[in-house]
C-alpha positions in Angstrom: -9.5 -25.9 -12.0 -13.1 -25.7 -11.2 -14.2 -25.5 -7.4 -18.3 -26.6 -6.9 -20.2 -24.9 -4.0 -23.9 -26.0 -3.0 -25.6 -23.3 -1.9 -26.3 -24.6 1.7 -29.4 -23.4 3.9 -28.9 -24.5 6.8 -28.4 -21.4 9.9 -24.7 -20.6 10.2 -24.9 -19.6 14.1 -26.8 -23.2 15.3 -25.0 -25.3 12.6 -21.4 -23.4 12.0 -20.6 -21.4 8.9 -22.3 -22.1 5.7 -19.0 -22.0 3.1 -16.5 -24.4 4.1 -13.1 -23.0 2.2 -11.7 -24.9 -0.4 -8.3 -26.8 -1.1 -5.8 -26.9 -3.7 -2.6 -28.8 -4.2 -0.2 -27.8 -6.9 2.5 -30.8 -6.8 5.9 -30.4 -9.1 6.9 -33.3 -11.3 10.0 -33.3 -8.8 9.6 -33.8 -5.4 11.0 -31.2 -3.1 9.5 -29.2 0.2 6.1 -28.0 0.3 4.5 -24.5 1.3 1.0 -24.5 3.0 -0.3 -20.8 1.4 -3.9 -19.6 4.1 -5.6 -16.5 2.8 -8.7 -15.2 3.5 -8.4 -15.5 7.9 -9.9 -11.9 7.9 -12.7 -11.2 5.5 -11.7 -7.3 4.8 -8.5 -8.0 4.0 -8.8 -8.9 -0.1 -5.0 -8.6 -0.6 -4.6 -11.6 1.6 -7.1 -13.5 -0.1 -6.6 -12.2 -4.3 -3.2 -13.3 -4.3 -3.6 -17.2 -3.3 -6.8 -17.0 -5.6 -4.1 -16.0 -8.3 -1.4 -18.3 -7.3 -4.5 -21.1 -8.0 -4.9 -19.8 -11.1 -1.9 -19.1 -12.9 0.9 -20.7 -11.2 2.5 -24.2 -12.2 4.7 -25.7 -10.2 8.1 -27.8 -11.5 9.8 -28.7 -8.0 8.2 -29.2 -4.7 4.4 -28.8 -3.7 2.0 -25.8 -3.0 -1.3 -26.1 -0.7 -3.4 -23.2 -1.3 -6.4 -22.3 1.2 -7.4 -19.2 -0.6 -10.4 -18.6 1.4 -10.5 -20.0 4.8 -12.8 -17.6 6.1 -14.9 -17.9 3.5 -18.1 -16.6 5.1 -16.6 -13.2 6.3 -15.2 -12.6 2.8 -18.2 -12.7 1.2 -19.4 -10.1 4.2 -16.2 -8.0 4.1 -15.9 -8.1 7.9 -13.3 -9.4 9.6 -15.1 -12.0 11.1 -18.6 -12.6 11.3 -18.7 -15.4 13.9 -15.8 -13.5 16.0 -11.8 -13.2 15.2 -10.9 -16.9 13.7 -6.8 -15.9 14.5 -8.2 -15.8 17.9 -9.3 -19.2 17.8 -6.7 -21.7 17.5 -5.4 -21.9 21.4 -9.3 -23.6 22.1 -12.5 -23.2 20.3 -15.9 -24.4 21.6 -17.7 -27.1 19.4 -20.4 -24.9 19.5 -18.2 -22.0 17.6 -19.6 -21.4 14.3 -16.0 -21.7 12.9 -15.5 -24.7 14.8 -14.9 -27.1 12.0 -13.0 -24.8 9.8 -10.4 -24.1 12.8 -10.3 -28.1 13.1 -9.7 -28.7 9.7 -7.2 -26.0 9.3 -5.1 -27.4 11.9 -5.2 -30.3 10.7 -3.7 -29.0 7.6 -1.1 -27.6 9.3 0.3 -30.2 10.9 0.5 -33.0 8.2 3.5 -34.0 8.2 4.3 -33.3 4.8 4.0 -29.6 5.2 7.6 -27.7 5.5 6.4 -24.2 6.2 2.9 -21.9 6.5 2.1 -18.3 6.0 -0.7 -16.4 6.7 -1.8 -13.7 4.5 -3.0 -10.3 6.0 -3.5 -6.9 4.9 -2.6 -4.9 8.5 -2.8 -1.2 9.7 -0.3 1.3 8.6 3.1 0.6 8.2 5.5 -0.4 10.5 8.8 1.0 11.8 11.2 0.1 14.5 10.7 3.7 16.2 7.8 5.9 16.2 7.4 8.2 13.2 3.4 9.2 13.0 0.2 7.8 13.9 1.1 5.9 10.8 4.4 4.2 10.7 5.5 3.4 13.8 6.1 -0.1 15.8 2.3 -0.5 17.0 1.3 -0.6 13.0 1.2 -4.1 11.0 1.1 -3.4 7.3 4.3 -3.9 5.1 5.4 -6.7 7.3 6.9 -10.3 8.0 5.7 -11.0 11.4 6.9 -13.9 13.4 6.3 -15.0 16.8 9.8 -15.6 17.7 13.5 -15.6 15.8 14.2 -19.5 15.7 12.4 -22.9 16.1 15.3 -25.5 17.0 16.4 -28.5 15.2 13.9 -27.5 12.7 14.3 -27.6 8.8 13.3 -23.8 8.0 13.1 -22.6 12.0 15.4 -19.7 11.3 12.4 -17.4 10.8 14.1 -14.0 11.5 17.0 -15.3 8.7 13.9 -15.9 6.3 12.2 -13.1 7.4 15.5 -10.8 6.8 16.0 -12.5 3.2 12.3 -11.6 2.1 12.6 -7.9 3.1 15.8 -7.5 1.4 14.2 -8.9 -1.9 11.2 -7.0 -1.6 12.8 -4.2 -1.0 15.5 -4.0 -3.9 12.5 -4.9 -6.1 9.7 -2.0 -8.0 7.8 -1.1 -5.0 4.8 1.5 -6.2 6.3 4.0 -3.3 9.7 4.4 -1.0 7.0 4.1 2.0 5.9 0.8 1.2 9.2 -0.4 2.1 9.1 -4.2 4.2 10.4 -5.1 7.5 10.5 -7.7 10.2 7.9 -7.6 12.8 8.6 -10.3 15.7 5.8 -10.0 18.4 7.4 -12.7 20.8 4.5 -14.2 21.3 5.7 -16.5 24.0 6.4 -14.2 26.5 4.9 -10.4 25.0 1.7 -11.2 23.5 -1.0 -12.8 24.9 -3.0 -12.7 22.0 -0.9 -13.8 19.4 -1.3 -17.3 21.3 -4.4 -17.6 19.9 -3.4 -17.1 16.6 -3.2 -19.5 13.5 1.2 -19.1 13.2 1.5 -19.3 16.7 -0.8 -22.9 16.7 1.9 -23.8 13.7 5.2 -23.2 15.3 4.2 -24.8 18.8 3.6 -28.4 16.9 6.7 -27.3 15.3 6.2 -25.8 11.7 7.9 -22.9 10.1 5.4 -20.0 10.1 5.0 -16.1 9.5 2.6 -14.2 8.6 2.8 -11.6 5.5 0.8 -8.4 6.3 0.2 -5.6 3.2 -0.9 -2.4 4.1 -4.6 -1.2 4.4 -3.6 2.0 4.2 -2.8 0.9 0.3 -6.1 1.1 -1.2 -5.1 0.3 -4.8 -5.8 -3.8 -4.2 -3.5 -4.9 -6.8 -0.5 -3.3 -5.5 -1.2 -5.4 -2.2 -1.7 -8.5 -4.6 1.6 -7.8 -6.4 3.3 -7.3 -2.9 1.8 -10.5 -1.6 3.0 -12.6 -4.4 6.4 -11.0 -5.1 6.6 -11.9 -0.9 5.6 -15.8 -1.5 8.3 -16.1 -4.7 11.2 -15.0 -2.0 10.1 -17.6 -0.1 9.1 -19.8 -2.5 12.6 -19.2 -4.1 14.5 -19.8 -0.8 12.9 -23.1 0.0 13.8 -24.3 -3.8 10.2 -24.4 -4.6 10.3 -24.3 -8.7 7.4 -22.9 -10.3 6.6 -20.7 -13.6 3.3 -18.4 -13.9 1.6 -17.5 -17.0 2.2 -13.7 -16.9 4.7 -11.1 -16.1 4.4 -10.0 -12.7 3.9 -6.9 -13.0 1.1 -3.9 -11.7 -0.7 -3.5 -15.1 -0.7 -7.3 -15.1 -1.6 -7.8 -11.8 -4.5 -5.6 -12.2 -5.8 -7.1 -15.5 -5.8 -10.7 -14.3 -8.1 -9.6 -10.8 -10.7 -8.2 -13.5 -11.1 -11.3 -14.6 -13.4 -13.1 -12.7 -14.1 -16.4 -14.9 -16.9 -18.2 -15.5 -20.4 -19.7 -13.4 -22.2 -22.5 -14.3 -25.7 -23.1 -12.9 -26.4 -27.2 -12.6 -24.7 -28.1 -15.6 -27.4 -26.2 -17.4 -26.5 -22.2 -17.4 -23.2 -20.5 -17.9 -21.9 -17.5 -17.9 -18.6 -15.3 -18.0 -18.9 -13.1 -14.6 -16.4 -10.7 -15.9 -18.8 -8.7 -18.1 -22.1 -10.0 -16.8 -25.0 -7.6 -16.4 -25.4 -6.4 -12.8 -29.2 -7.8 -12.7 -30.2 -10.6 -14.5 -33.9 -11.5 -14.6 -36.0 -14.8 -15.2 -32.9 -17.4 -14.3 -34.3 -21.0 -14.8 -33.4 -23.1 -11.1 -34.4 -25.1 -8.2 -36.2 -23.4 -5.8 -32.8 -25.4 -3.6 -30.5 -27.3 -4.1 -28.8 -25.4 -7.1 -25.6 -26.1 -7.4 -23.1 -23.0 -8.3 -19.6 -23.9 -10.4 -16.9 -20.7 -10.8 -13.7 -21.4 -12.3 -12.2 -18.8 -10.1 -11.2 -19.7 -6.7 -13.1 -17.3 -4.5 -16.3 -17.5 -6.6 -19.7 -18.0 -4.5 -23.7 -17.0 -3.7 -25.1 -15.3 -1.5 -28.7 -16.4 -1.0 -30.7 -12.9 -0.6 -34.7 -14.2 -1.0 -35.5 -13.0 -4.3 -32.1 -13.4 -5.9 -28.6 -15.0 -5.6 -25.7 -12.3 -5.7 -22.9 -13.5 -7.3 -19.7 -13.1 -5.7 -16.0 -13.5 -6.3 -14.5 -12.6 -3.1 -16.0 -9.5 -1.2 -17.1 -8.3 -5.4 -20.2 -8.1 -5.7 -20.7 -9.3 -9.9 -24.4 -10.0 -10.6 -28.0 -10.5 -9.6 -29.7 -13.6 -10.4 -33.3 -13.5 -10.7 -34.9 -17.0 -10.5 -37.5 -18.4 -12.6 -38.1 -21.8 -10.6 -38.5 -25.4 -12.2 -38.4 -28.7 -11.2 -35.5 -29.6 -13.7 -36.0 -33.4 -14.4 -35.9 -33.1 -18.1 -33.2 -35.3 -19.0 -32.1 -33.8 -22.3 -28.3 -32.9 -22.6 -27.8 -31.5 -26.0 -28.8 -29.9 -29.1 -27.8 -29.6 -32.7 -27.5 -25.8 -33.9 -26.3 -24.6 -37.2 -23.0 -22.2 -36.1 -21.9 -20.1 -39.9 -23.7 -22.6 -42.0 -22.0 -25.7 -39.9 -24.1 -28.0 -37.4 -22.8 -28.7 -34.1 -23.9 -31.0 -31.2 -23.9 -28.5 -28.7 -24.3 -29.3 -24.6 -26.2 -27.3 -22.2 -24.3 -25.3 -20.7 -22.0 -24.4 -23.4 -20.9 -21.5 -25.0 -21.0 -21.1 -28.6 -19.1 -18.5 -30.6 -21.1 -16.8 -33.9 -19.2 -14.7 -36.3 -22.7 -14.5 -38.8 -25.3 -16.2 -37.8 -27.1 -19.4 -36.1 -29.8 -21.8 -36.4 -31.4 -24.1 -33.8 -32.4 -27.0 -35.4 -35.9 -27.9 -35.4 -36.2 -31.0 -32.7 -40.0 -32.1 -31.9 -38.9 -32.7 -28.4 -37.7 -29.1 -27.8 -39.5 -25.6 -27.7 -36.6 -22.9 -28.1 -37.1 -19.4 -26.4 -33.8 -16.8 -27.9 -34.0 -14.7 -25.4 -34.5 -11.2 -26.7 -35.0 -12.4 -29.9 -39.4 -11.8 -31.0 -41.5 -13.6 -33.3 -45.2 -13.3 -33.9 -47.7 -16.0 -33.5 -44.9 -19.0 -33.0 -44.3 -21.4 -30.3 -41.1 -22.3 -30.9 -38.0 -20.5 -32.2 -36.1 -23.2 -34.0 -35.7 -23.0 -37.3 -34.5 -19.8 -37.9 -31.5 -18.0 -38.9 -30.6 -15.1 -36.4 -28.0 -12.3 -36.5 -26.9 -10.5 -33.9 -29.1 -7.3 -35.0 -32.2 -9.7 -34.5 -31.6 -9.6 -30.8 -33.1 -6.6 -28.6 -30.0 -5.8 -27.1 -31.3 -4.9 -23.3 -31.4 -9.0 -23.3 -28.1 -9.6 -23.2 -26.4 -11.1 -20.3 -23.3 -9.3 -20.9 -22.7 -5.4 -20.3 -21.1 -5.4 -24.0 -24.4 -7.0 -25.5 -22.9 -9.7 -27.6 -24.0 -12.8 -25.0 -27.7 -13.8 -25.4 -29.6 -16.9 -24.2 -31.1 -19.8 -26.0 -33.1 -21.8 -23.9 -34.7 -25.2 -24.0 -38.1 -26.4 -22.7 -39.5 -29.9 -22.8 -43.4 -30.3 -21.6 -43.2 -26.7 -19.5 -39.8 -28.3 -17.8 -36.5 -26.1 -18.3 -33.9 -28.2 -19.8 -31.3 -26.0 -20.4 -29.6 -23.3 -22.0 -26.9 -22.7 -24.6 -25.1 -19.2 -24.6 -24.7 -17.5 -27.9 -21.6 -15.0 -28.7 -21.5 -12.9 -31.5 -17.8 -11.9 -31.9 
């Protein structure tokens, strides 16, 4: 699953925030009830915005339907603050039109209230962790971490209203199952919004349960700092519930901390308009000389939470609140129309398409084509114009001109009449 972001320029406070989040639906072969999955309401809360990223990415569901909003609050992520344009859960009573979040609040909600939708949570990491009675500045019943919250035990004559039954089942799995610590232990938090909390009204489950859908929010602990032990308590939370509304589903790894942790290191691929790519989770911190648009680049990341942030004389790459990589442009008009080349990979040609990655065990030759000049990046020749025709091993390359911190990625680029064309990635394995 690929998700495409334009980088927009336009002034988030006069013309409301510049990432809109994005939308997945996961539908089973069998129909059955569907769970709306929101991450990302609070921008420095990563455990609340990594796991639905995951559930994106390696989840398949058999039975029933997911939709996944891994990144509603997409601009604050990017930030880590909570919330750059104010609190979004303190939006959804009223918003102005003038609100910078205004259209994402809108569109959420209208999200949640399609009919098709059985049942929302909202994915926090909280303060503390909270207990029924007072046991330290820490754990006591003010704290929010290590909890189910609800806003009130039951919605009537509703199909999943018994939230404090749900809420009860969830802590008793989570619970029984490996938790890292006894301390990290789960319970039910119900703020009775209605008649206790004034400002839980305002907030995103609250907006749910009063047009009459099944809500809760799951809160980790910030007080964990280890993020995927929050992302392993987030999921193993959303398959209880998933479980309980006969949601069917399989995932392509164990679910367990060392595999938790390996998977959120792996931050996929970016493609820079269909012309540049590159695999984020070993790129360089700074790369230099990146051929683009001076605007209108458009940024492709297989992983859910990937994005830029425009900072004048580069773009930082980001997959969540992770900073990954500096790209320094090199600016070009990009209207050569060329799509491919042919490059001899172990003594076999290939058709190869910009953008592409190629894998080389020996070596490689770019085919001499009188409508390219080729520039290996890293790779010098005296007195010649054009680097085709050559065969080039890894030990050819200077290896500071990699784009990869293990310095077996390199760069060959193609030019037509001083226009960039594109570039095809070479990997030495």
């Amino acid at each position: 699953m690929r998700i495409v972001l334009t980088l927009f320029l336009t002034h988030a406070l006069l013309f409301g925030a510049i990432r809109h989040f994005s939308i997945h639906e996961m539908d089973g072969k069998e129909a059955g009830n569907k769970l709306f999955i929101i991450g990302g309401i609070h921008g420095d809360e990563p455990g609340g915005y990594f796991a639905p990223a995951l559930v994106v990415q390696h989840y398949t569901i058999k039975k029933g339907s997911l939709l996944v909003v891994p990144n509603l609050n997409f601009d604050s992520i990017v930030q880590n603050r909570r919330g750059i344009y104010g609190d979004m859960n303190r939006k959804f009573d009223h918003i102005d039109q003038s609100d910078p979040d205004f259209e994402l609040v809108t569109h959420i909600k209208s999200l949640i209230t399609d009919p098709s939708v059985d049942f929302i949570i909202n994915l926090h990491d909280g303060r503390g962790f909270y207990r029924t009675t007072w046991e330290s500045a820490i754990f006591n019943p003010r704290a929010w971490g290590q909890a189910y919250i609800i806003d009130q035990k039951t919605i009537d004559d509703v199909k999943f209203g018994n939230l404090d039954e749900v809420t009860t089942l969830m802590v008793e799995a989570l619970n029984q199952s490996n938790l890292a610590a006894n301390h990290h232990q789960f319970d039910v938090k119900n703020t009775y919004t209605k008649d206790k909390d004034e400002q839980m009204r305002m907030s995103l489950t609250y907006y749910a349960i009063t047009h009459l859908k099944p809500a809760l929010a799951i809160e980790t602990s910030k007080n964990i700092t280890e993020l995927d032990t929050k992302v392993l308590y987030q999921l193993l939370s959303m398959e209880a519930l998933l479980n309980h509304m006969g949601i069917e589903f399989e995932r392509d790894f164990e679910l367990t901390l060392e595999e938790v942790d390996r998977l959120l290191a792996n931050y996929g691929t970016m493609n820079l308009n269909n012309r540049f790519s590159i695999s984020l989770s070993d790129a360089r911190n700074a790369l230099h000389f990146i051929p683009m648009r001076k605007e209108g680049n458009v940024f492709e990341f297989s992983h859910p939470l990937g994005t830029t942030i425009d900072r004048g004389s580069y773009h930082q790459v980001m997959i969540g609140n992770i900073p990954v990589a500096k790209l320094y442009p090199q600016y070009f008009s990009l209207t050569c129309n060329a799509k491919t080349a042919k490059i001899e990979v172990d003594g076999h040609v290939q058709t190869v398409s910009f953008g592409e990655t190629v894998h080389i065990k020996n070596t490689f030759n770019v085919l001499k084509d009188e409508a390219f000049r080729v520039n290996l990046i890293g790779f010098v020749t005296k007195d010649r114009d054009s680097q085709d025709g050559i065969t080039v091993q890894k030990s050819d390359f200077i290896s500071r001109f990699s784009i990869d911190r293990s310095e077996t990625a390199f760069r060959a680029e193609f030019y037509d009449n001083g226009d960039f064309c594109g570039t095809i990635t070479v990997v030495f394995e």
